[in-house]
KEDREN-840525 format. One record per residue (C-alpha): y, z, x. Coordinates in nm, 3 decimals. Layout:
BEGIN
{marke {Y; Z; X}}
...
// end
This chain:
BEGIN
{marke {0.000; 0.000; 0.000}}
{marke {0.245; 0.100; 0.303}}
{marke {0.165; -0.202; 0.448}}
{marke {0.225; -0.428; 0.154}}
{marke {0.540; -0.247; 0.140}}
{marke {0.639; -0.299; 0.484}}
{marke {0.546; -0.701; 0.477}}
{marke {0.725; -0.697; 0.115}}
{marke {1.030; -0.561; 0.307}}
{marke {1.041; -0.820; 0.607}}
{marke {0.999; -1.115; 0.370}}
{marke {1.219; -1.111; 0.148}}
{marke {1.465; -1.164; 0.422}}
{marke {1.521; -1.492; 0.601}}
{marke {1.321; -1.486; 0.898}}
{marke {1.402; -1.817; 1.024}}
{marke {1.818; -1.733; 1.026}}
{marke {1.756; -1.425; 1.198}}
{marke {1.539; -1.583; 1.491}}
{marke {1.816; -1.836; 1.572}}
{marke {2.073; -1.556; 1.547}}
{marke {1.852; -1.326; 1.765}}
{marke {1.816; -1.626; 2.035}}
{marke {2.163; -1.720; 2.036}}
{marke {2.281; -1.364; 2.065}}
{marke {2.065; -1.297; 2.323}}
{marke {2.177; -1.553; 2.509}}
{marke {2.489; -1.429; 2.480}}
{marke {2.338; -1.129; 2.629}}
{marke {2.275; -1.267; 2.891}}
{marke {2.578; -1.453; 3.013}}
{marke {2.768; -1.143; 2.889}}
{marke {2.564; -0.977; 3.197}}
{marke {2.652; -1.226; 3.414}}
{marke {2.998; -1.234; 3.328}}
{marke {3.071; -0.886; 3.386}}
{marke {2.921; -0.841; 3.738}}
{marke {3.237; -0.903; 3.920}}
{marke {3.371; -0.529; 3.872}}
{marke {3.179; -0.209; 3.797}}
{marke {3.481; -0.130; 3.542}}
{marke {3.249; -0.350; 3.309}}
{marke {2.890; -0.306; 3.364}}
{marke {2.844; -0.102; 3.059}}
{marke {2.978; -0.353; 2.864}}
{marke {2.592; -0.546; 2.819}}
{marke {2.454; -0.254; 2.712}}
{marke {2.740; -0.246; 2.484}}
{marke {2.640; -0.526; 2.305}}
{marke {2.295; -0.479; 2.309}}
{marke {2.332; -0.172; 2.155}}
{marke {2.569; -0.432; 1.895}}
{marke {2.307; -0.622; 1.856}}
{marke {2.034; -0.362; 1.742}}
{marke {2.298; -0.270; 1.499}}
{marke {2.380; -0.587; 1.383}}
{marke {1.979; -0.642; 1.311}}
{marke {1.939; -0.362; 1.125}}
{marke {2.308; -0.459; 0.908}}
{marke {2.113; -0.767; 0.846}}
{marke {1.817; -0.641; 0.681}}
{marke {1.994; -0.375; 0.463}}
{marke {2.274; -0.678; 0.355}}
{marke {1.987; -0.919; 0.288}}
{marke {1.878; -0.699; 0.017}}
{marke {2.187; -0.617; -0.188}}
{marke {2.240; -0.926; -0.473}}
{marke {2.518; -1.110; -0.417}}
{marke {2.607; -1.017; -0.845}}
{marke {2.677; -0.669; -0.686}}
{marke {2.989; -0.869; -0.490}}
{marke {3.117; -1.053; -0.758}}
{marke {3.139; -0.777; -1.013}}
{marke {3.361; -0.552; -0.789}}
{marke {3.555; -0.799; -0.670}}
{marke {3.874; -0.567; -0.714}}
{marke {3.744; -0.303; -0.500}}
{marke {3.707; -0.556; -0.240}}
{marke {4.032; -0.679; -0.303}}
{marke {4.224; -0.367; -0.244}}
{marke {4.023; -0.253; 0.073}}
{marke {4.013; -0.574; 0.230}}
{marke {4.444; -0.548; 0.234}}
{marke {4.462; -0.146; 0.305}}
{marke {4.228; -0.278; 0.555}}
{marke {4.427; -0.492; 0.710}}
{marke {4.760; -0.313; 0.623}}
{marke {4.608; -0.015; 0.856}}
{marke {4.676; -0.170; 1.146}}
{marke {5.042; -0.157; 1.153}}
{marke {4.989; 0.199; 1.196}}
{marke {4.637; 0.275; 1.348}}
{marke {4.619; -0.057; 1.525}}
{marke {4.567; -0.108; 1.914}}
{marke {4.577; -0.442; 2.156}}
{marke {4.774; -0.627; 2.388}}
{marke {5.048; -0.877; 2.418}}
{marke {5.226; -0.745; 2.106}}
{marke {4.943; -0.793; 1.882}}
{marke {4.758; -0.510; 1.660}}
{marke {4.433; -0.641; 1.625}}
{marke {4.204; -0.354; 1.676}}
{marke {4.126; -0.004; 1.548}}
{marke {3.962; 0.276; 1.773}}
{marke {3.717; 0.516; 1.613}}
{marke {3.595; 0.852; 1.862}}
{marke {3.174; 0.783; 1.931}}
{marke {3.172; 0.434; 1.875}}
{marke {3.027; 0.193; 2.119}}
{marke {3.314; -0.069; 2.025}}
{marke {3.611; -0.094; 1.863}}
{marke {3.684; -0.245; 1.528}}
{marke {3.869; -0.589; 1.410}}
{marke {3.983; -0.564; 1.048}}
{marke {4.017; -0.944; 1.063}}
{marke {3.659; -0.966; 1.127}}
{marke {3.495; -0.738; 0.877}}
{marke {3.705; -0.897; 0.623}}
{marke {3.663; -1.190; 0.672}}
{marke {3.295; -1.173; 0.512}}
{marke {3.550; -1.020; 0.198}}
{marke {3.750; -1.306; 0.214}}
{marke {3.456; -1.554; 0.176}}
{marke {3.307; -1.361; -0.133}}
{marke {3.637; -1.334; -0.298}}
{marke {3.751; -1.681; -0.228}}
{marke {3.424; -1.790; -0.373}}
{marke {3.422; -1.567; -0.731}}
{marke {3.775; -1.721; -0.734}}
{marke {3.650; -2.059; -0.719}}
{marke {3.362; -2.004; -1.005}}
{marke {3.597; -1.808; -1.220}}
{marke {3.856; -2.149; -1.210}}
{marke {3.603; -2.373; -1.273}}
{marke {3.468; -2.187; -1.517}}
{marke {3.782; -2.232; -1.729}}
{marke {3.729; -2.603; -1.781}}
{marke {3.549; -2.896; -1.575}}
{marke {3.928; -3.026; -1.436}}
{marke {4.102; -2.690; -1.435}}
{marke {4.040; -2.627; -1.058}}
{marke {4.274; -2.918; -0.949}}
{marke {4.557; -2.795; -1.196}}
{marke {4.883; -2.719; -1.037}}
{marke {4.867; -2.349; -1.140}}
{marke {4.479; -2.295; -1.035}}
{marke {4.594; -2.429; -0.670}}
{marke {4.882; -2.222; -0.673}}
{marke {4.675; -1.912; -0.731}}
{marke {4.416; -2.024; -0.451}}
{marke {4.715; -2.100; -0.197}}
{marke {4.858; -1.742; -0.286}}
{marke {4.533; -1.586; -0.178}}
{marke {4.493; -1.744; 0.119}}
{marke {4.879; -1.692; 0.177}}
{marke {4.803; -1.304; 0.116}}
{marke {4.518; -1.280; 0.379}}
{marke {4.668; -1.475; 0.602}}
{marke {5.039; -1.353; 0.604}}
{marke {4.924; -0.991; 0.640}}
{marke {4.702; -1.105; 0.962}}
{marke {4.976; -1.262; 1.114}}
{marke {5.246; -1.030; 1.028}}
{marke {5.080; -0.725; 1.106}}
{marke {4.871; -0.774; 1.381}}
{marke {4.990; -1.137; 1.492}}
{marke {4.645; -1.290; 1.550}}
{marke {4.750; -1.677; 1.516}}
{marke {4.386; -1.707; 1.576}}
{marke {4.170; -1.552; 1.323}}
{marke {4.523; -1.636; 1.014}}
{marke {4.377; -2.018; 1.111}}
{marke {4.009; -1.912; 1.070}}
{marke {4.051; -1.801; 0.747}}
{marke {4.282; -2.102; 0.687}}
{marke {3.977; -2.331; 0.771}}
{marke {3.747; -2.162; 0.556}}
{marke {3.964; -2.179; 0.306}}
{marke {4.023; -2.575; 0.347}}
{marke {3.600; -2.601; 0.382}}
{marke {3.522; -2.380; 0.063}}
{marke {3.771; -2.561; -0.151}}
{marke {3.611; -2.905; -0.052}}
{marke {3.275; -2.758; -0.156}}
{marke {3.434; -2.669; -0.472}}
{marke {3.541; -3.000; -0.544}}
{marke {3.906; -3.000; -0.514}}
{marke {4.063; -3.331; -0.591}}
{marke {4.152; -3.480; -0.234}}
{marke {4.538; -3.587; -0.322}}
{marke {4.575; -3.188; -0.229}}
{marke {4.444; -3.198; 0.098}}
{marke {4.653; -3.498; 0.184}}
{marke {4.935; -3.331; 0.055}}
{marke {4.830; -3.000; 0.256}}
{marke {4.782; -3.190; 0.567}}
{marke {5.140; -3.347; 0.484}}
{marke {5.303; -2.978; 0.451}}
{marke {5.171; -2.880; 0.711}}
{marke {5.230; -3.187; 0.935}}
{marke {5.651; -3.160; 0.842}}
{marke {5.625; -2.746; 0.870}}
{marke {5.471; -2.832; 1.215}}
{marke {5.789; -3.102; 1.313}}
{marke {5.974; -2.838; 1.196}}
{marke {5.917; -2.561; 1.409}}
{marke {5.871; -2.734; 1.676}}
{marke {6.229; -2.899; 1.649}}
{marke {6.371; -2.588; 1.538}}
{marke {6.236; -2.327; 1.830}}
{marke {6.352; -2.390; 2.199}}
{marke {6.101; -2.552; 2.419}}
{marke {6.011; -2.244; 2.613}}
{marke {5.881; -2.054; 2.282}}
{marke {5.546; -1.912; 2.328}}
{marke {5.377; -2.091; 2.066}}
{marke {5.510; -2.403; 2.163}}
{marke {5.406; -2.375; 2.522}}
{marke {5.103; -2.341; 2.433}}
{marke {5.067; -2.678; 2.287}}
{marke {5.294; -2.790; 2.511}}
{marke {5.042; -2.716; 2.779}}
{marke {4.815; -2.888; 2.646}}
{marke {4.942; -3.231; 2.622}}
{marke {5.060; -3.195; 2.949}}
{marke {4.832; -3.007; 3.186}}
{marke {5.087; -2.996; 3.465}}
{marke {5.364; -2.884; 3.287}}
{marke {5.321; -2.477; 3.382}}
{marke {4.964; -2.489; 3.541}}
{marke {5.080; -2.123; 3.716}}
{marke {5.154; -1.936; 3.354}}
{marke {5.083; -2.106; 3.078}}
{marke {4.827; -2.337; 3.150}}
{marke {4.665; -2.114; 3.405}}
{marke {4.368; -1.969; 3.158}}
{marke {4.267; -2.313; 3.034}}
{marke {4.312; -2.509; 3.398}}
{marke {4.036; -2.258; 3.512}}
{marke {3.806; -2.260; 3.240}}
{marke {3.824; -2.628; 3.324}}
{marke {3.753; -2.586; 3.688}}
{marke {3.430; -2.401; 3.577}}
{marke {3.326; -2.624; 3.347}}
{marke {3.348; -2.919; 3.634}}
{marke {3.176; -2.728; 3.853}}
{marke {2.874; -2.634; 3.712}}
{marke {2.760; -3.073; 3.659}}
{marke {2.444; -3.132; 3.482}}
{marke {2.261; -2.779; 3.573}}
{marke {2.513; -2.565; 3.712}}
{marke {2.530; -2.345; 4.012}}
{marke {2.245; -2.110; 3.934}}
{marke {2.263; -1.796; 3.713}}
{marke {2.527; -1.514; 3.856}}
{marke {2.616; -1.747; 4.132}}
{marke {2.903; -1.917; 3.966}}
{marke {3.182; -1.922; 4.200}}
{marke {3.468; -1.861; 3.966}}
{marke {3.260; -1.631; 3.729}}
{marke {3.087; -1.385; 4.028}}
{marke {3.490; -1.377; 4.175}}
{marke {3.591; -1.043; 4.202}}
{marke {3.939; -1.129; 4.096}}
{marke {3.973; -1.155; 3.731}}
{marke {4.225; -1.390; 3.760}}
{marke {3.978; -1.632; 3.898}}
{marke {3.814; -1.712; 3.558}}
{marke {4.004; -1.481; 3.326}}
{marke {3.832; -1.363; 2.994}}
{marke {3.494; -1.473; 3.146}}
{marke {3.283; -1.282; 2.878}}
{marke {3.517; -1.297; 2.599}}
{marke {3.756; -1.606; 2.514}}
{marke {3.607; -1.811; 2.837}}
{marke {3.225; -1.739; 2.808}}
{marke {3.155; -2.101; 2.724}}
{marke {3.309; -2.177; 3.056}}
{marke {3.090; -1.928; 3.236}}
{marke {2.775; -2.069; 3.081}}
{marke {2.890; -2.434; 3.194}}
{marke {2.929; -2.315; 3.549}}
{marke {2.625; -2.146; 3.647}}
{marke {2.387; -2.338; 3.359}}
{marke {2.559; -2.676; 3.342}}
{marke {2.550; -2.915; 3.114}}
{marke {2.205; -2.863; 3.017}}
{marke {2.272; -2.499; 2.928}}
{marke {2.571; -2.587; 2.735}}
{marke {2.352; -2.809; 2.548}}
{marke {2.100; -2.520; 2.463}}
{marke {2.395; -2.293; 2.364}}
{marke {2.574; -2.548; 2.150}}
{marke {2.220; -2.641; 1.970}}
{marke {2.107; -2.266; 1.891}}
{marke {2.463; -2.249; 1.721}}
{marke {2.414; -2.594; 1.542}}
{marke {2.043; -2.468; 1.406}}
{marke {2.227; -2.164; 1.242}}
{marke {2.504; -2.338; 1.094}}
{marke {2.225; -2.607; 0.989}}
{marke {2.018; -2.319; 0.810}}
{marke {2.338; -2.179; 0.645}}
{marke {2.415; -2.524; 0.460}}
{marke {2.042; -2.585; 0.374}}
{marke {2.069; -2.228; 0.200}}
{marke {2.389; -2.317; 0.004}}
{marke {2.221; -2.681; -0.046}}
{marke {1.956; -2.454; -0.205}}
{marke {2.111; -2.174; -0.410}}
{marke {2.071; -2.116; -0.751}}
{marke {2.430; -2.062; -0.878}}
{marke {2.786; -2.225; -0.787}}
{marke {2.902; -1.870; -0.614}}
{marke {2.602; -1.848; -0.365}}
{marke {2.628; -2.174; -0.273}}
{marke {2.980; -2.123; -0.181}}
{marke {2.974; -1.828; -0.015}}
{marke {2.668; -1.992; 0.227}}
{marke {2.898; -2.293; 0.303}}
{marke {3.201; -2.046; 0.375}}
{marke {2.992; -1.916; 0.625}}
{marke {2.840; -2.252; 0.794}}
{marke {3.213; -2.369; 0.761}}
{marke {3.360; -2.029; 0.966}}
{marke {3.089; -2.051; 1.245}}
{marke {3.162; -2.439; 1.263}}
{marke {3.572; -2.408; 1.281}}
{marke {3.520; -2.116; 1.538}}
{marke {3.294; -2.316; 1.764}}
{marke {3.493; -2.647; 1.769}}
{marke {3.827; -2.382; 1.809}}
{marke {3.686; -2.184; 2.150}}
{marke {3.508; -2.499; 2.272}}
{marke {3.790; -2.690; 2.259}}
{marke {4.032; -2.411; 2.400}}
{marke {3.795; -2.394; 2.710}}
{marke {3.816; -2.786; 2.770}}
{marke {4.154; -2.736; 2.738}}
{marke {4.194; -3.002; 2.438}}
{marke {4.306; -2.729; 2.196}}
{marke {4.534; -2.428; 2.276}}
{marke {4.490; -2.067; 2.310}}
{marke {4.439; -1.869; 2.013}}
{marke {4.182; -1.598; 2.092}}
{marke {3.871; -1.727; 1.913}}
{marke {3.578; -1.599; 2.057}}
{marke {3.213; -1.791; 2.043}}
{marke {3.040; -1.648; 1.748}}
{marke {2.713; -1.489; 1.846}}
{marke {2.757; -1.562; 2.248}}
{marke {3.153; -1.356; 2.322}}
{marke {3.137; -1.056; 2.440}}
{marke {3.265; -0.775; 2.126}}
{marke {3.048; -0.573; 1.931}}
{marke {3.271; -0.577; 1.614}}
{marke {3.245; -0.930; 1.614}}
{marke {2.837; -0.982; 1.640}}
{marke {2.783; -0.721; 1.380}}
{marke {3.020; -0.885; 1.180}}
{marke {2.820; -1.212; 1.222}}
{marke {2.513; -1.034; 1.154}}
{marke {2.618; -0.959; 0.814}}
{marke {2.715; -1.269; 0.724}}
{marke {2.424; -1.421; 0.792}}
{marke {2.258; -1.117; 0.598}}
{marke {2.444; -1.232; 0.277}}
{marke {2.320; -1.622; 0.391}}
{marke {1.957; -1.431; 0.385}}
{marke {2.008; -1.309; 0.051}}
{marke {2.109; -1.632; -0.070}}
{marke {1.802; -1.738; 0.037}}
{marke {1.602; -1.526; -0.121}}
{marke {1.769; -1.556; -0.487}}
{marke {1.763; -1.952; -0.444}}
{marke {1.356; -1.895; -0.550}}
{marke {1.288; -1.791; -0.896}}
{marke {1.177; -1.405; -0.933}}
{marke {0.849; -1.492; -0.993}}
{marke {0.788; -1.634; -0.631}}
{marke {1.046; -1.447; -0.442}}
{marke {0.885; -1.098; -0.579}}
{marke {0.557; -1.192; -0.414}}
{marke {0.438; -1.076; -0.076}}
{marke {0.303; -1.380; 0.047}}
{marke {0.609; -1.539; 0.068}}
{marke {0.685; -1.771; 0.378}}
// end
């Protein structure tokens, strides 16, 4: 009976997701270990996220097992933490560089990114929004008032990200998932082209308006021209570049990457965190680049076959939110390491360095698991024999 129980227990979770996640994290593992052998000050930090990682597992299982219907009902609640959430950072919140992104807590491993965490609130919420305005009628989701009330929700998130903490990176995170879920939805296209329009004359305009040396600017600035301040600006991403140059088709061997094994952290700066994709291109190469990239690929693979698969509008939205997040945030770091996109502090998902963000990740994929699970009809997903 105990052991029915037990195989019960492990099956009606998505075993397949959580491999890939497992490989890719551990991979991450890893170069994480790599990454920080430069300087003692951070050889705790892959037990760190090991330790993450356990967590994140065991987040996994319990989040595969709650119905999604258990979201959606208390959407409110979510709602209202998700912004005190948020909000707490203007007063709790820690970081660098002017921005309030974290929140320390006494006897834990790691400290905690509000964005993060609520970003898996965001998803659900954006998603019961989306049912609840189709719901009203077949064409009521392209009205002028239903996108007006699914811009001011994104606007919300996203303004109090920005404005409190000043994380330009995870405001355009949500801001992609928001673009991907509404596509799912079936938003007429004439509003994308007229958000990609908005946003096109909003970007002339800044970037007429604020003087050349602003620090948002640079950093695009830096980018078109890789010379322009290759000291300051540029320095991070000319680097990263050098790494990835370096390591040709199989790198310089595992913790004998020149850059990465520097004991300056100038050298490669952010080598576990923001730059990790760089480390894993110098001492694996190409081909381990390749590896990374397709682990990453299989999960976001899984996640849309799950939403292909649900049973209900909201599931199937909320699985695609997540493929959609884990696709904008590898293209985003990727292509801030090959220096084609600029700076915004967008780690890899699953391979960076940061326990709040792989037990974040975890979770997600948890609520992709139980997605999974309620896609088969109760009479074969109640079964033990399931596989």
């Amino acid at each position: 009976m105990i052991l029915d129980s037990v195989k019960h227990f492990f099956r009606r979770v998505d075993l397949v997701l959580l491999a890939l996640c497992l490989a890719a994290s551990g991979f991450g593992l890893i170069l994480v270990y790599s990454a920080t052998r430069f300087s003692p000050t951070y050889h705790s930090l892959p037990m760190k996220q090991a330790i993450s990682i356990l967590l994140g597992v065991v987040v996994y299982f319990i989040v595969s097992h709650i119905d999604l219907e258990f979201f959606s009902i208390h959407w409110k609640g979510l709602f209202v933490f998700s912004s005190l959430f948020i909000a707490s950072l203007a007063v709790l919140g820690t970081g660098y560089q002017g921005n309030k992104n974290w929140l320390e807590f006494p006897g834990l491993p790691f400290n905690i990114m509000p964005a993060e965490l609520v970003k898996l609130f965001f998803v659900l919420l954006l998603a019961k929004q989306l049912v609840y305005l189709q719901h009203r009628s077949p064409t009521n989701l392209s009205r002028i008032s239903s996108v007006a009330q699914l811009v001011a929700h994104l606007g919300w998130f996203c303004g109090l990200i920005f404005v409190i903490s000043g994380d330009a990176g995870s405001a355009l995170v949500y801001a992609a998932i928001f673009v991907i879920m509404c596509w799912v939805a079936g938003l007429k296209r004439r509003w994308f082209l007229l958000g990609i329009g908005g946003a096109a004359l909003g970007g002339i305009g800044l970037w007429t308006l604020l003087p050349p040396d602003n620090y948002w600017i640079m950093r695009i600035r830096v980018v078109l021209d890789h010379d322009l301040d290759p000291l300051y600006r540029g320095w991070n991403q000319s680097r990263s570049l050098l790494a990835i140059r370096s390591g040709g088709w199989t790198g310089q061997g595992y913790m004998q990457g020149v850059l990465t094994q520097n004991p300056s952290k100038h050298f490669l700066p952010e080598r576990y965190t923001d730059f990790i994709f760089s480390t894993c291109a110098e001492e694996l190469g190409l081909i381990g680049c390749m590896l990374l990239l397709g682990l990453l690929a299989a999960i976001i693979l899984r996640c849309i076959y799950v939403g292909l698969s649900a049973r209900n509008a909201f599931s199937a939205l909320v699985a695609m939110g997540f493929a959609g997040m884990l696709f904008f945030q590898v293209l985003l770091n990727t292509g801030m390491c090959l220096f084609v996109l600029p700076v915004v502090g967008i780690t890899l998902p699953f391979i960076s360095y940061g326990g709040s963000s792989i037990i974040t990740l975890f979770a997600a994929m948890g609520l992709v698991s139980s997605v999974k699970m309620q896609s088969l009809p109760s009479w074969l997903s109640d079964r033990t024999d399931i596989r």
